[in-house]
NUTI-219976 format. One line per 8 residues: number of its first residue (from 0); for each residue x negated, z negated, y of N, C-alpha, C. Coordinates in steps of 0.001 Angstrom, whole numbers, plus 500000, padded with zeros to 6 digits. Atoms other than C-alpha are relative to their C-alpha. Layout:
<lumfis>
NUM = X/Z/Y/X/Z/Y/X/Z/Y; ... .
</lumfis>
This chain:
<lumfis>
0 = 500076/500261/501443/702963/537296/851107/500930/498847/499631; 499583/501113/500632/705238/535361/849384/499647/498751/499377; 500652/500745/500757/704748/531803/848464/501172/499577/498399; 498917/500062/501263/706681/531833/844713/499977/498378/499726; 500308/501507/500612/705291/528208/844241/500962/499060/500635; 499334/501038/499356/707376/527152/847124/501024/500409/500002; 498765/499718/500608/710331/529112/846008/500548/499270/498965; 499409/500421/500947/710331/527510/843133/500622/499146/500070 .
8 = 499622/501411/499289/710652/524463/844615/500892/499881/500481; 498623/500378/499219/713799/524713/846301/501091/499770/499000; 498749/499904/501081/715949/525164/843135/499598/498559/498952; 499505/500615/501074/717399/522486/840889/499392/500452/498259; 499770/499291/501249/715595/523313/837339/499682/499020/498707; 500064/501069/500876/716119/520935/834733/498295/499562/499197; 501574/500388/500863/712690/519438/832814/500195/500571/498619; 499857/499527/501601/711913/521280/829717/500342/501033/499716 .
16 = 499532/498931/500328/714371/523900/830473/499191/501312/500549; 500757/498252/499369/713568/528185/830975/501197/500232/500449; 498720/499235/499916/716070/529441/832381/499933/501697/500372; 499941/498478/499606/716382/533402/832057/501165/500609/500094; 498579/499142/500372/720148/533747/832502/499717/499757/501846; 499848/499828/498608/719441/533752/836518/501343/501556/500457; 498872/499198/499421/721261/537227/836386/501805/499892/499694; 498306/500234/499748/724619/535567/835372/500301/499045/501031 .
24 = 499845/500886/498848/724411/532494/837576/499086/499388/500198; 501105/500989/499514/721704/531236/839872/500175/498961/499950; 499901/501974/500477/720620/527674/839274/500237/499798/501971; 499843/500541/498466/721400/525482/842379/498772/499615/500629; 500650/500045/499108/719711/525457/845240/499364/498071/500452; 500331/501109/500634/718070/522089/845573/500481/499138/501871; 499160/500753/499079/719737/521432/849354/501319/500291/499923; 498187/499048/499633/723495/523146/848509/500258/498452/500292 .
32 = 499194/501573/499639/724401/519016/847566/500031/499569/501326; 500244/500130/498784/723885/518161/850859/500713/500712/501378; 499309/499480/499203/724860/520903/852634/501797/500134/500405; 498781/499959/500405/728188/521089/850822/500390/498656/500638; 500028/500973/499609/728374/517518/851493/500677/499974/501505; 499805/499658/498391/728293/517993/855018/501032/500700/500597; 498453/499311/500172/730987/520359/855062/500767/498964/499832; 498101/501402/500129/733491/518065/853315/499835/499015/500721 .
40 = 499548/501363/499181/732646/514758/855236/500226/500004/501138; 499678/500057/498820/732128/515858/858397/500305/501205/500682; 498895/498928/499456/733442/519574/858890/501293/500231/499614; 499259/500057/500376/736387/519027/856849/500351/498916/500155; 499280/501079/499503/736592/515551/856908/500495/499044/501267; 499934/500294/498401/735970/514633/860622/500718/500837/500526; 499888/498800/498892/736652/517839/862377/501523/500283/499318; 498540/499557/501016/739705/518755/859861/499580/501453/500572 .
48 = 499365/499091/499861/740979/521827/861294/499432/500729/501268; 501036/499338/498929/739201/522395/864264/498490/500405/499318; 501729/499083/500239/736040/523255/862424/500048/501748/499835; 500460/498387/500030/737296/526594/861929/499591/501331/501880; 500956/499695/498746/735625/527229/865702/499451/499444/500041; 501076/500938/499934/733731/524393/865858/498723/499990/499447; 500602/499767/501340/732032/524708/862490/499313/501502/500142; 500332/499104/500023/732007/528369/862808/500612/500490/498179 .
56 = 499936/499312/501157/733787/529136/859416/500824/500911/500196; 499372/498529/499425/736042/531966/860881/499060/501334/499503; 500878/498910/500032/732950/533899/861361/498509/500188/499332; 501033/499683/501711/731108/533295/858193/500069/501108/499380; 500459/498960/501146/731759/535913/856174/499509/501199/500783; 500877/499247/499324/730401/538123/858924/498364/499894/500120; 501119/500675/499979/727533/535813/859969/498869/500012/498808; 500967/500463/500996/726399/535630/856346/499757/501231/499225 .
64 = 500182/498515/500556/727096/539470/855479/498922/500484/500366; 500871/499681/499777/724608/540099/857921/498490/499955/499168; 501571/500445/500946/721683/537743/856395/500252/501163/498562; 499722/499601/501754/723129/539654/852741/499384/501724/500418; 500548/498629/499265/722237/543101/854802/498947/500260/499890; 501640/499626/499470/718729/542430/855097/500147/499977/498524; 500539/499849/501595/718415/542211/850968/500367/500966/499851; 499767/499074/500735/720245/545326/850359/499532/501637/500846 .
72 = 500063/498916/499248/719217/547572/853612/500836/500345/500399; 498968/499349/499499/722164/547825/855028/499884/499996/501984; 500058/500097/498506/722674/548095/859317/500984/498518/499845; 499565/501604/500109/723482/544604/860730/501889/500853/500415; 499104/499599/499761/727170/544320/860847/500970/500975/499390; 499385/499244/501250/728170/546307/858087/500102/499281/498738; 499440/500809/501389/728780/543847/855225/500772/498550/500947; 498932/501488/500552/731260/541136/854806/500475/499779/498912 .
80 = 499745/500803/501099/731774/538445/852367/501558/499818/500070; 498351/500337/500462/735378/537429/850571/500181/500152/499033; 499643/499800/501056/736943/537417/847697/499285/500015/498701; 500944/499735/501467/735712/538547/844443/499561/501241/500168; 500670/498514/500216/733727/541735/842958/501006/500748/499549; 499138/499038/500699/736732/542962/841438/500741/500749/501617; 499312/499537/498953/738612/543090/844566/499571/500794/500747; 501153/498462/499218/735828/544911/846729/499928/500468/499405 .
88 = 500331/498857/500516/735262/547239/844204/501172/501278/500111; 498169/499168/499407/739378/547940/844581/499636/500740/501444; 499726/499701/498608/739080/548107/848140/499181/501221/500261; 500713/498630/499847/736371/550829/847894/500245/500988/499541; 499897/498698/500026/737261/552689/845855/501555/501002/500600; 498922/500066/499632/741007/552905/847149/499208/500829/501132; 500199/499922/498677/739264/553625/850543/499618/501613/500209; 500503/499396/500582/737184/556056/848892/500825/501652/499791 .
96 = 499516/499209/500755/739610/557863/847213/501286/500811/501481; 499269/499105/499282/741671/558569/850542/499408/500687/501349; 501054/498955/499412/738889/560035/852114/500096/501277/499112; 500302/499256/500845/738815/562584/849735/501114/500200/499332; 498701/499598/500686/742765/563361/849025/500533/501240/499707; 500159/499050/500638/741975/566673/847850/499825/499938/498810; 500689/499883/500901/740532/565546/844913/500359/498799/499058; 499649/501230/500583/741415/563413/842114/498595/499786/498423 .
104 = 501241/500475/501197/738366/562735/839710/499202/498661/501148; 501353/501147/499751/736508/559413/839778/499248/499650/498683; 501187/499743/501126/733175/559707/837881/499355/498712/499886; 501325/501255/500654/731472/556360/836121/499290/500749/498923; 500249/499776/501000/729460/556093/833308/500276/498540/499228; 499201/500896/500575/730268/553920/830412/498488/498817/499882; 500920/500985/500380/726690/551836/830864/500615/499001/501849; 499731/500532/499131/729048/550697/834415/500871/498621/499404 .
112 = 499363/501529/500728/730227/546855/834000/501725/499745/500035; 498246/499856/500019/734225/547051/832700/500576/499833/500576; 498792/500379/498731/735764/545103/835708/499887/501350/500709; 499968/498629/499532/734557/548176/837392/501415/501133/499602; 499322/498755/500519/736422/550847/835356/501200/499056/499707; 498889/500174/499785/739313/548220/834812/500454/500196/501667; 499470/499655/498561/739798/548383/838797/500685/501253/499925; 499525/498591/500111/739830/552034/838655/501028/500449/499065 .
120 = 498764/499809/500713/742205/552173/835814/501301/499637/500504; 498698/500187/499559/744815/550316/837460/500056/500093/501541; 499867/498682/498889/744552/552239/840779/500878/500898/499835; 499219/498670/500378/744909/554806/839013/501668/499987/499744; 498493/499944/500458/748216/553896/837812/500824/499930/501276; 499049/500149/498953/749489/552430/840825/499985/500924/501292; 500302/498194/498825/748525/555620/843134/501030/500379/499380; 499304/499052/500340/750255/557645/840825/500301/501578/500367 .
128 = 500244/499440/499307/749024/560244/841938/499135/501651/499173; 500882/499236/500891/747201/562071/838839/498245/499963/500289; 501609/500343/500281/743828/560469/839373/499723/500180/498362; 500671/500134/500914/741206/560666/836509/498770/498937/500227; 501141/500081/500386/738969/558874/835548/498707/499920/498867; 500625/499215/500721/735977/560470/834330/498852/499039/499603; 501361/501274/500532/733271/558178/832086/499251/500913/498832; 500713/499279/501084/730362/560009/830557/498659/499229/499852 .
136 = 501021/500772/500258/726816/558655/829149/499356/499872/501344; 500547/500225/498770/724678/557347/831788/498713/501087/500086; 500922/499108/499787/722091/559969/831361/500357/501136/500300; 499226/498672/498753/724866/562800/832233/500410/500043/500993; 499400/500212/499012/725483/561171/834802/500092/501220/501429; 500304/499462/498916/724081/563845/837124/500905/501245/500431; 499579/498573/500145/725088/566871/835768/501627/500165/499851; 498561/499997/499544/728618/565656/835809/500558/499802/501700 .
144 = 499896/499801/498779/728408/565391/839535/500891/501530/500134; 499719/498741/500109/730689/568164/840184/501226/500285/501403; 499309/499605/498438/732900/569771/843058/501693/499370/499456; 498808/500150/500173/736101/568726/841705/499947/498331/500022; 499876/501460/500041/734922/564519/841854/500075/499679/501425; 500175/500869/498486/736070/562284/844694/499265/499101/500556; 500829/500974/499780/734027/559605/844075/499193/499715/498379; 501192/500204/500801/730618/558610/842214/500016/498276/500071 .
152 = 499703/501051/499906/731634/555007/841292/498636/499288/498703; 501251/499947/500066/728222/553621/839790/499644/498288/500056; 500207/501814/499654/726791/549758/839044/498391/500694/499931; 501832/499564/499988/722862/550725/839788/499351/499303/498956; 500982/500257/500962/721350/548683/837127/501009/499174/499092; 499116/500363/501146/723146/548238/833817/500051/498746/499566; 500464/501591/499742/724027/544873/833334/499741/499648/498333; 500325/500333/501609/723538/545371/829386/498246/499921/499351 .
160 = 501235/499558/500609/719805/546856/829412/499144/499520/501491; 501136/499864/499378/718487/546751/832908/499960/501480/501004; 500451/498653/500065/718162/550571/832868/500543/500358/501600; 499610/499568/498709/718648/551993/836445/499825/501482/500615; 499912/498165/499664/720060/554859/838040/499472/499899/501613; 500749/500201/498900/718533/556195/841275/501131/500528/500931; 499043/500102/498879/720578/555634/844112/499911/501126/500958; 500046/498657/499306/719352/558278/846472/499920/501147/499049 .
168 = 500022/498538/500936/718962/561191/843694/501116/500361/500242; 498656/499788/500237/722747/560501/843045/500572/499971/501127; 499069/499364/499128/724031/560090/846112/499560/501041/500580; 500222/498731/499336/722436/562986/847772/500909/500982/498769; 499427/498848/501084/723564/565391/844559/501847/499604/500258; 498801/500427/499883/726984/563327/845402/500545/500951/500791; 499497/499638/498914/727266/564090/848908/499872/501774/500054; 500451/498090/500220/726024/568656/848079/501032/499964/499325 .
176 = 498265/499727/500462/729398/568284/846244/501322/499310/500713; 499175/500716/499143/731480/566719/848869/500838/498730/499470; 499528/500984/500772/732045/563711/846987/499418/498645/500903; 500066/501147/499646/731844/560255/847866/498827/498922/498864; 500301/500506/500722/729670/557035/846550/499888/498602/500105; 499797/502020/499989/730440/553257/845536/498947/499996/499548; 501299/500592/501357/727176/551204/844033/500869/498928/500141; 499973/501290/500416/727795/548009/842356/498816/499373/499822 .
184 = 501702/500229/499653/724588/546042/843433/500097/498374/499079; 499536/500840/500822/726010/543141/841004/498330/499314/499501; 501048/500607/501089/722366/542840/838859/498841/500926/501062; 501082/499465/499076/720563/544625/842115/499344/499143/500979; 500178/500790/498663/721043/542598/845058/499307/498622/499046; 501350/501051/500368/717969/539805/845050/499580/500600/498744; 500422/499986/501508/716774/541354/841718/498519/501035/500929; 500887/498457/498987/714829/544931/843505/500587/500084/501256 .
192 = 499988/499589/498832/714911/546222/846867/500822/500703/499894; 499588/499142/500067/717735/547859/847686/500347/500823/501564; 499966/499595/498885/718396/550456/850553/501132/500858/500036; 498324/499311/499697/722174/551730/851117/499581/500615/501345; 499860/499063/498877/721554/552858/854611/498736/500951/499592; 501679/498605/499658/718007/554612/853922/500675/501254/498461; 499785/498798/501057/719887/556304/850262/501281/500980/500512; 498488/499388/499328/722951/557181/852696/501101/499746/498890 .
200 = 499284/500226/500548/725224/555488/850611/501723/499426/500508; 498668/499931/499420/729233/555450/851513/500602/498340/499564; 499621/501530/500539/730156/551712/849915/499112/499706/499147; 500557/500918/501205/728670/549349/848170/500383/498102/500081; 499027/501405/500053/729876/545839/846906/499240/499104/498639; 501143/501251/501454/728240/542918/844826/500436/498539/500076; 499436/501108/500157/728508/539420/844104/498724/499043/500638; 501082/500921/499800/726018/536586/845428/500205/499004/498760 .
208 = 500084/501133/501081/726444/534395/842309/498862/500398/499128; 500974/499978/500498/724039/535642/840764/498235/500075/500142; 501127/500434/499466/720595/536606/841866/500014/499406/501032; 499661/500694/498134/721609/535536/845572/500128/498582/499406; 500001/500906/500246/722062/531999/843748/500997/499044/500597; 499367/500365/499440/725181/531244/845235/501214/498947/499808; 499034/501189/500753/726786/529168/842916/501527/500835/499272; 498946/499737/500574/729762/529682/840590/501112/500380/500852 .
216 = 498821/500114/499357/732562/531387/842286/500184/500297/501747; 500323/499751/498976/730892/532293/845307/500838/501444/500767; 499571/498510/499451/731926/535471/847626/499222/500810/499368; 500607/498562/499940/731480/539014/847022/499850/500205/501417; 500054/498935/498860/730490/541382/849768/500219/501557/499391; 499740/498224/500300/731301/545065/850485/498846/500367/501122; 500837/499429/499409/729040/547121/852398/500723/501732/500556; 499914/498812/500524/730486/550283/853901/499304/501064/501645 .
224 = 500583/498937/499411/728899/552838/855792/500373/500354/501449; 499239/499346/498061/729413/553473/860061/500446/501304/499630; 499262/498888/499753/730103/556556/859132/501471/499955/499516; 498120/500466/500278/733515/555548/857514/500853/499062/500682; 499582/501973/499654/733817/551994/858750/501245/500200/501383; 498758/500011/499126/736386/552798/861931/500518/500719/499466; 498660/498530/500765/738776/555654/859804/500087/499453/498521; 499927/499648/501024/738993/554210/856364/501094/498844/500054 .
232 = 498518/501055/500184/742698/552066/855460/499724/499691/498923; 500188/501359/501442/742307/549067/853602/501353/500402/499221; 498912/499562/501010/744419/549341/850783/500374/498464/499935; 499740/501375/499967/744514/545432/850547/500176/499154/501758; 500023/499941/498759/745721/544734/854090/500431/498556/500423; 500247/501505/499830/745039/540903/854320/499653/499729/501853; 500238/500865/499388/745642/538604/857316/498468/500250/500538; 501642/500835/499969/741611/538098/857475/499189/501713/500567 .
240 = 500879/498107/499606/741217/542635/858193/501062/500236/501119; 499089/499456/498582/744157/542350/861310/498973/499887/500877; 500298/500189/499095/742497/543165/864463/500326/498841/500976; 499320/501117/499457/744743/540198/865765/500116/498888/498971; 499396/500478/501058/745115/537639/863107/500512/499033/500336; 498698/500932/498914/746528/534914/865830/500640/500381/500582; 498601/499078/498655/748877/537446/867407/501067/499796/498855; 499011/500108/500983/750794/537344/863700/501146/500718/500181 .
248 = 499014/498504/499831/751834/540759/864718/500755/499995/498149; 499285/499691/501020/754420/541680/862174/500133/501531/498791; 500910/498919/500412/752531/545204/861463/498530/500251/500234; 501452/499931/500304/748974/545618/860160/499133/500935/501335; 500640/499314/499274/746659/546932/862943/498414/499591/499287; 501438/500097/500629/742930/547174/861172/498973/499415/501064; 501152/501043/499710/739899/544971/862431/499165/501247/500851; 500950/499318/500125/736985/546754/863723/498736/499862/498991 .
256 = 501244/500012/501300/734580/548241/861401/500553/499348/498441; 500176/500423/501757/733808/546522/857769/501185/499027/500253; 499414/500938/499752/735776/543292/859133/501446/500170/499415; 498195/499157/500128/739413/545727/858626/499785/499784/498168; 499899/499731/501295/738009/545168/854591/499674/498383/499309; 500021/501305/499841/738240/541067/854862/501956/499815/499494; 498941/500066/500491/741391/539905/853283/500443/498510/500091; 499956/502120/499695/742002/535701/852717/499042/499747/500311 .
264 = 500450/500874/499271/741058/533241/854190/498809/499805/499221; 501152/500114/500770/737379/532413/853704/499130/499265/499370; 500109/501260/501091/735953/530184/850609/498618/498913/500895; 500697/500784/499143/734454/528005/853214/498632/498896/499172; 501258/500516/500946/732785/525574/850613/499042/500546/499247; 501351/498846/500517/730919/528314/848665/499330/500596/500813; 501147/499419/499073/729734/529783/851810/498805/499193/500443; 501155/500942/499551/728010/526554/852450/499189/499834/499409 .
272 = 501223/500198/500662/726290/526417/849389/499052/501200/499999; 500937/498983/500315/725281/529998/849536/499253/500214/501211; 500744/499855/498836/723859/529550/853242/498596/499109/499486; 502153/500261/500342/720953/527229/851327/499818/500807/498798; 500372/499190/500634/720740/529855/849072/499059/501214/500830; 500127/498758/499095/720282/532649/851728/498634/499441/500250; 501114/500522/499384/717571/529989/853138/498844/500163/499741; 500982/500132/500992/715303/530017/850188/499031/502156/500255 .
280 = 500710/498740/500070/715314/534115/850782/499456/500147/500726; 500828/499763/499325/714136/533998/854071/498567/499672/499547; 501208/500352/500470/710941/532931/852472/499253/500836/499061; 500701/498318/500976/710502/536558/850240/500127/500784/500730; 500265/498994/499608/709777/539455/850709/500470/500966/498637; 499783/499820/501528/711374/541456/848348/498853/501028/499612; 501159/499287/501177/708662/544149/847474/499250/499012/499444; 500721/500827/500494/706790/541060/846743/500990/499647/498630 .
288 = 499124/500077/500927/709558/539959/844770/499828/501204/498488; 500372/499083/500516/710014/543319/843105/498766/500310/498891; 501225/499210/500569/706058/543818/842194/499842/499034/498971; 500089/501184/501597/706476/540000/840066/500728/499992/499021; 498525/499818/500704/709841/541070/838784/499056/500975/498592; 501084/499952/501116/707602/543645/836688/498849/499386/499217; 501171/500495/500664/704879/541903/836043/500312/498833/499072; 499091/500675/500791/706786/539159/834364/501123/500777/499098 .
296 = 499344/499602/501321/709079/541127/832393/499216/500877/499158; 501143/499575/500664/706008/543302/831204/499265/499250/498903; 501059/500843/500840/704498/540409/829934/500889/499628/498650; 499319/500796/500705/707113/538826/828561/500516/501266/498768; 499692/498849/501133/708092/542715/826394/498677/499910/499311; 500798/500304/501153/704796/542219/824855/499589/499226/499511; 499881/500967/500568/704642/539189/824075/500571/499393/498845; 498808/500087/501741/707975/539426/821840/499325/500740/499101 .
304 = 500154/498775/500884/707184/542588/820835/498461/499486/498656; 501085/500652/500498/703758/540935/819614/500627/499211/498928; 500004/500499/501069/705279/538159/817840/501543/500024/499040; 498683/500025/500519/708841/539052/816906/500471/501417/499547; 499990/498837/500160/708765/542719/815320/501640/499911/499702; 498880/500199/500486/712054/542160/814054/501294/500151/501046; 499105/499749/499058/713822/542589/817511/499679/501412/500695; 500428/498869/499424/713945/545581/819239/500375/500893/501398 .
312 = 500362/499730/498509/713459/546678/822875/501454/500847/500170; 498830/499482/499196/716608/547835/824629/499776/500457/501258; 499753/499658/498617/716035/548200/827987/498410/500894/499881; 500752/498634/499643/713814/550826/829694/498357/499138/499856; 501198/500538/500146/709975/550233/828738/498980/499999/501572; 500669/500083/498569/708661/551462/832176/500706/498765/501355; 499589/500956/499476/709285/548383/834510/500376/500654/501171; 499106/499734/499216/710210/550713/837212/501182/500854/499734 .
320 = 498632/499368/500524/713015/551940/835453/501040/498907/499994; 499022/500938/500271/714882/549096/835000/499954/498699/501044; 499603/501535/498866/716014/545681/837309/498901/498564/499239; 500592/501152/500285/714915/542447/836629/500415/499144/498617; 500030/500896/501243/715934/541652/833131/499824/500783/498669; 500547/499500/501298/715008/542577/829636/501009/499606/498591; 498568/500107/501175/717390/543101/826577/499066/500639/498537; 500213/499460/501285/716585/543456/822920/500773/499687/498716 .
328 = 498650/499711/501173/718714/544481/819937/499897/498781/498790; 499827/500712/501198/719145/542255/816843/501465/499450/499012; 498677/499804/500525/721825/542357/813936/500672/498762/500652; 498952/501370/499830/722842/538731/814536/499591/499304/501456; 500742/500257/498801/722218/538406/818456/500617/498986/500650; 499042/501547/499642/725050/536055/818918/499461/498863/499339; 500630/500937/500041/723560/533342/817129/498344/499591/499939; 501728/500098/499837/720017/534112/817534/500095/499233/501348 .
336 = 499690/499982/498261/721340/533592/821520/499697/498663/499979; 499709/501498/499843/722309/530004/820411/499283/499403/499631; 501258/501340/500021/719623/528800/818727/498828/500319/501138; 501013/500055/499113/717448/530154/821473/500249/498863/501430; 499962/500794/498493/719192/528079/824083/500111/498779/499234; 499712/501477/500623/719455/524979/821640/498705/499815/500035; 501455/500188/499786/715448/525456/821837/499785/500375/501472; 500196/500252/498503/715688/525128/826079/499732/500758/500461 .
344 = 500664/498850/499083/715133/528689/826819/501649/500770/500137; 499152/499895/499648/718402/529731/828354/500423/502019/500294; 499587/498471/499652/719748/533573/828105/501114/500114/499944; 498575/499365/500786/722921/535730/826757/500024/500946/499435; 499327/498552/500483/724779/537980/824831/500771/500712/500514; 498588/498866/499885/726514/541049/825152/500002/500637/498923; 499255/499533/501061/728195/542590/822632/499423/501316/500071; 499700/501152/501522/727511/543725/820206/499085/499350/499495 .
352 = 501287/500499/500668/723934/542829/819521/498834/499617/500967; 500935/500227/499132/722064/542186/822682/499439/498692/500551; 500667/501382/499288/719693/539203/823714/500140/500292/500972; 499840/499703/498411/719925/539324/827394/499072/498721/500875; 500639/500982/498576/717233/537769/830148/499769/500624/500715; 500201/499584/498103/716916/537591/833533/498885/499338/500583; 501331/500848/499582/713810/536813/835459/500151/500468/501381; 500142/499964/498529/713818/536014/838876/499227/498762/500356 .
360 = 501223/500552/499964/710830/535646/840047/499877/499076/501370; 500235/500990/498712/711381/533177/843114/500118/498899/499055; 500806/501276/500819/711450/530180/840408/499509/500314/498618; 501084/499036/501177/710108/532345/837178/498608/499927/500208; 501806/499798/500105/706437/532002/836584/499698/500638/498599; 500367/499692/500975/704133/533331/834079/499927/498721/499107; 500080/501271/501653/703750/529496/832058/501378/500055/499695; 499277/500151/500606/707662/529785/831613/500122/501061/499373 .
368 = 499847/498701/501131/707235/533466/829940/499469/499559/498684; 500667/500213/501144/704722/532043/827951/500938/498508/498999; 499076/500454/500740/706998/529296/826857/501357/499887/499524; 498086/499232/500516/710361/531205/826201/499282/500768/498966; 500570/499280/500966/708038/533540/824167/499536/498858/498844; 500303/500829/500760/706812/530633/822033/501008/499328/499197; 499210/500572/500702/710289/529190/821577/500557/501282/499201; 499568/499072/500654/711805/532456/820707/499528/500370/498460 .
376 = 500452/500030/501201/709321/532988/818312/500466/499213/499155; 499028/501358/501212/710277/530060/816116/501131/499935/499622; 498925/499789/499847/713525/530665/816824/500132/501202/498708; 499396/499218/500858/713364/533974/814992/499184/499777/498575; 500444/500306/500885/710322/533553/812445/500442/498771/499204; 499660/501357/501380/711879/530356/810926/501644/500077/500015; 498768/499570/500505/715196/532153/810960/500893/498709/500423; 499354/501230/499591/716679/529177/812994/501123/500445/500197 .
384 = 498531/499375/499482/719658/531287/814047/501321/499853/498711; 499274/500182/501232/721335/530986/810491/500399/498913/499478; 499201/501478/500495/723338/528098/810601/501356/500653/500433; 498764/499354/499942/727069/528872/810405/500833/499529/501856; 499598/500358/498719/727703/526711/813892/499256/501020/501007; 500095/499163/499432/725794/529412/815757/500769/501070/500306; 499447/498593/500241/727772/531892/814307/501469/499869/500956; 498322/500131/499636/730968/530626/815798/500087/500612/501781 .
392 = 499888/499754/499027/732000/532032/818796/500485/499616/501573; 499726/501036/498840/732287/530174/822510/501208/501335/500590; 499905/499083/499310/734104/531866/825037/499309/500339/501110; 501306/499396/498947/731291/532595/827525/498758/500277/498993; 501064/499489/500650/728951/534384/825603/498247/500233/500807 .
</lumfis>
């Protein structure tokens, strides 16, 4: 059983404040200072250059793919960290797509998060090759499954509503059409349980900055499947995926396994903060996780719904339909956003009209539902949002 009380406890969370934007960036971990610390003075600053054996930061983004394995179900040894989400999402589907060079359709839907479908757009171009790609509502998603797609490119839980597609349905209906399948576990991973090896899923790729709590700027991981992982050519053929990378052979020979999908050198200081991130998880369980993730956003949909008729429910009403955060419509949602966080309860917008929270329930309790619901209220019944400085627009929404 999880202890949430002593989850909470590990994270940094200001006095006063709520914070429900966990699914854009986890708050800090309440040893990263420290750890980070430690790094710069005495693996960077003592050790210099020898820490990358000493230290062990070579074989971090392996080391820490693993721990990232156990949250999503993957086999040990099949994820590695690097880079960004944009870039793994490249690298998959690139990988993806020459598995499957019969076929030029790649199927999203348009509730998948844009870096996504920008990747795939400029693929597409630079293949040149007469790719498509195909973007239909997320509820056709199925029935557009079809024999002529190469790949089922897919963010599992919409990062606008919540709403979630089912990973094994789709990839099985994937794989009965000889198609391929990326997830983007972006608003999955730490949110629900996820299981890539038990849905037989071909890639998958996410970010730890967010529920993983990994700090601004942290690594992505990819995830891809033994059954591909020795036969699939990186398309990004980085230094960091040579089988040799101190031989400084002068032609690419691929890594073994996931490792061949490692590119630069690796963000050594973010890995440190996200190793006391990782720390905090050994201490869940995610169905536990999971079963509070509903029960807290349950509360918290009737609660509004109770005192704020005036907004209106976006995301999926059944709590196992949807991830760990809750969205509701309102004409003026951009500055409703702002006076809600100028009253210490911390969310976002997305365009064009959406409140947006995230509840993650390792420092989330039920007294901060009940007091985000209290500020909100006020917020909207005394029409606090209608000051013209709300209205103005930041650039991080």
């Amino acid at each position: 059983m999880t202890d949430f009380t002593a989850t909470k406890a590990m994270f940094n969370l200001p006095v006063g404040m709520v914070y429900l934007d966990g699914n854009s960036l986890g708050p800090l971990p309440k040893a990263a200072p420290a750890r980070v610390a430690d790094m710069l003075t005495k693996e960077w600053g003592e050790m210099l250059i020898t820490s990358w054996n000493l230290s062990g930061w070579m074989v971090q983004p392996m080391v820490l793919g693993d721990r990232i394995a156990g949250l999503i179900g993957a086999e040990p040894g099949h994820v590695a960290l690097g880079d960004t989400l944009s870039i793994k999402v490249y690298q998959a589907l690139a990988a993806a797509l020459d598995l499957r060079p019969d076929r030029r359709v790649i199927l999203s839907d348009s509730g998948n998060f844009p870096t996504d479908l920008y990747m795939a757009q400029g693929l597409i171009r630079t293949l040149d090759k007469g790719h498509e790609l195909r973007v239909v509502a997320p509820e056709d998603i199925k029935d557009a499954i079809t024999d002529d797609v190469a790949v089922v490119m897919l963010t599992e839980a919409d990062y606008r509503t919540g709403r979630l597609h089912d990973m094994a349905d789709l990839t099985t209906k994937a794989h009965n059409v000889g198609a391929l399948t990326i997830w983007d576990l972006a608003h999955t991973a730490g949110a629900i349980p996820v299981d890539v090896a038990g849905c037989n899923a071909d890639f998958a790729v996410g970010c730890t900055y967010k529920y993983l709590n990994g700090g601004p700027g942290a690594p992505a991981f990819i995830y891809v499947s033994p059954r591909h992982s020795e036969t699939i050519n990186p398309v990004l053929s980085g230094w960091q995926g040579h089988e040799s990378p101190f031989a400084f052979d002068l032609a690419y020979d691929p890594a073994v396994g996931v490792e061949r999908m490692r590119v630069g050198t690796p963000s050594v200081i973010q890995m440190a903060a996200l190793e006391t991130a990782l720390d905090v998880w050994d201490m869940a369980d995610m169905t536990d996780v999971r079963a509070r993730s509903i029960k807290l956003t349950d509360l918290f949909i009737t609660e509004i719904e109770a005192a704020c008729p005036m907004l209106t429910l976006a995301s999926p009403r059944d709590g196992t339909k949807r991830g760990s955060q809750v969205s509701f419509q309102f004409k003026h949602g951009y500055a409703a956003m702002q006076a809600i966080i100028a009253e210490g309860v911390i969310g976002d917008f997305r365009a064009p009209d959406l409140l947006r929270f995230g509840f993650a329930p390792l420092y989330i309790d039920e007294t901060d539902v009940h007091t985000a619901v209290k500020r909100i209220t006020r917020v909207m019944t005394e029409k606090l949002w209608d000051r013209p400085d709300y209205k103005i627009r930041k650039t991080v929404t």
